[in-house]
N, C-alpha and C positions, 0 to 999 in steps of 0.2 A: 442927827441928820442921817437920812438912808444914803447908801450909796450902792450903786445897781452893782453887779458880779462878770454883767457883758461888757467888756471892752472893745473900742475898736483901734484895729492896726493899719494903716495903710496898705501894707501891704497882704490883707487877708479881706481886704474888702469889708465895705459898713455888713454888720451882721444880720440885717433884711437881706440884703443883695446875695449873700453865701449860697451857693446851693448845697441842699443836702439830699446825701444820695442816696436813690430810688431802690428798693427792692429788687431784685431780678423778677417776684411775679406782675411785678408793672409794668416791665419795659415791654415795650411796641414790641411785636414779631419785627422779624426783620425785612426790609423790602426786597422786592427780587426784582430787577429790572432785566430786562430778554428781549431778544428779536436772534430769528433765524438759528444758530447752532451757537451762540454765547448768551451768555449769563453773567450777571454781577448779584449777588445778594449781601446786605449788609445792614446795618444798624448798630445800637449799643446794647453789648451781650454784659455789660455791668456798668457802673455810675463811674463815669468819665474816660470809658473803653469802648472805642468804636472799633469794629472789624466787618472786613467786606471779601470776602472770596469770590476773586473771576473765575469761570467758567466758560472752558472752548472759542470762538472768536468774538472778540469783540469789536464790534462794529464801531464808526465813529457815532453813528446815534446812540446805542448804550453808552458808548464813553462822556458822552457830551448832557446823558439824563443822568447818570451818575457827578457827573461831577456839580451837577444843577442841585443834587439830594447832599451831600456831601457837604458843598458847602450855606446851605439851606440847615442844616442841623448841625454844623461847625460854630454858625455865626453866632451862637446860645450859649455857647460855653467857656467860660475862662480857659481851662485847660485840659487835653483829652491825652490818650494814649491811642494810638491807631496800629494794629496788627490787621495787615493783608496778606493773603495765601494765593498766591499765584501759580499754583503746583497745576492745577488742571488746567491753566490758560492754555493755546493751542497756539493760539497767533493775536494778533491784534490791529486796527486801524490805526495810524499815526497821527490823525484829527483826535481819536480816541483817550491815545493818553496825553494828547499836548493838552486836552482839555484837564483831567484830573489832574497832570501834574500843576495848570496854572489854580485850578482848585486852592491845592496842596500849600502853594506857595503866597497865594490872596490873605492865605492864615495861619502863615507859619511859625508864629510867635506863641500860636496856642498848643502846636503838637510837641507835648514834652518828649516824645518817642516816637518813635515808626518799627514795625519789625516789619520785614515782609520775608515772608518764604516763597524763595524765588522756583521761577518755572522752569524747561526743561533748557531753554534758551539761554539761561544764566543770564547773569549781571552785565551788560553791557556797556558801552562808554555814557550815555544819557543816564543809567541808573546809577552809575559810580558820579559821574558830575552834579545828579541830585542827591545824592546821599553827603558828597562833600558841601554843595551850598548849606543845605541846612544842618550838619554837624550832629544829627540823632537821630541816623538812621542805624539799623543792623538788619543785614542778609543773614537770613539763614538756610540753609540747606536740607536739613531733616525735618520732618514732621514733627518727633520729639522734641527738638529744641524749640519748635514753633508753637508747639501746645505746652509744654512747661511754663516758657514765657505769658504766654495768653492767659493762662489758669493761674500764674501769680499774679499776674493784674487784674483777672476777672474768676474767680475761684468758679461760679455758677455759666461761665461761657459756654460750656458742652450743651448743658440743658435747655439754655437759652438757643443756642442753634439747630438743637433737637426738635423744641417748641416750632421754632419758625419754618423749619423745611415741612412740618404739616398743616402750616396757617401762616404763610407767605403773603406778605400787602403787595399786590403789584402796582409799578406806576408806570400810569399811563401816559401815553408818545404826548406831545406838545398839539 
């Protein structure tokens, strides 16, 4: 009698359903979503590592097409790691991030981590009470610790965000 060498666990999913992960020269450039003096650019810089760096104001329109992308490629995944850089944010719309953070929280079961490097603004009462709901967040403050972190989870992240700032997909307003 044969007996097959695949097993399946419940808890690692029937072995069709597994994803396995994608090269770095596959992954989609990263989108860049903009309007006026902010930016958000973001995507996966390695297989099951999403990162998004804001830039300068964010608008509630960016806040609200980002968190439409976010969890639009959230919803595909068992489980991600998410490192956001917030070092260049300038300010922000409050429509903006009510919208990522309900994002954030629609699929929190998936995000085994959060790192975020915080902006000049620092961590305020909302980012400390989203960090305590979901229990996996970490603030950082340097850039080093910010890229350490990133590059252990995504060894090719540089490259990949290198790629993308010369072949950015933007997405378009509603």
């Amino acid at each position: 009698m044969l007996e097959s060498k695949r097993r399946f666990h419940p808890e690692q999913g029937h072995p069709a359903l597994v994803q396995t992960p994608r090269p770095t020269a596959l992954l989609a450039p990263l989108a860049r979503i903009a309007a006026g003096e902010g930016s958000i650019r973001a995507g996966w810089v390695g297989p099951g590592v999403f990162y998004a760096r804001f830039e300068g104001s964010i608008s509630a329109d960016v806040g609200e097409r980002y968190a439409a992308l976010l969890k639009a490629l959230v919803g595909d995944v068992r489980v991600l790691s998410y490192f956001v850089d917030s070092s260049d944010l300038t300010d922000y719309d409050l429509l903006a991030r009510s919208a990522i953070l309900q994002a954030i929280m629609a699929h929190r079961s998936k995000f085994s981590s959060i790192v975020a490097l915080t902006w000049a603004g620092g961590v305020g009462p909302i980012g400390r009470s989203f960090a305590s709901a979901l229990g996996n967040v970490e603030y950082v403050t340097t850039r080093d610790d910010f890229d350490a972190r990133l590059l252990a989870a995504a060894p090719f992240a540089r490259e990949q965000i290198a790629l993308s700032s010369s072949a950015v997909r933007r997405i378009a307003r509603r």
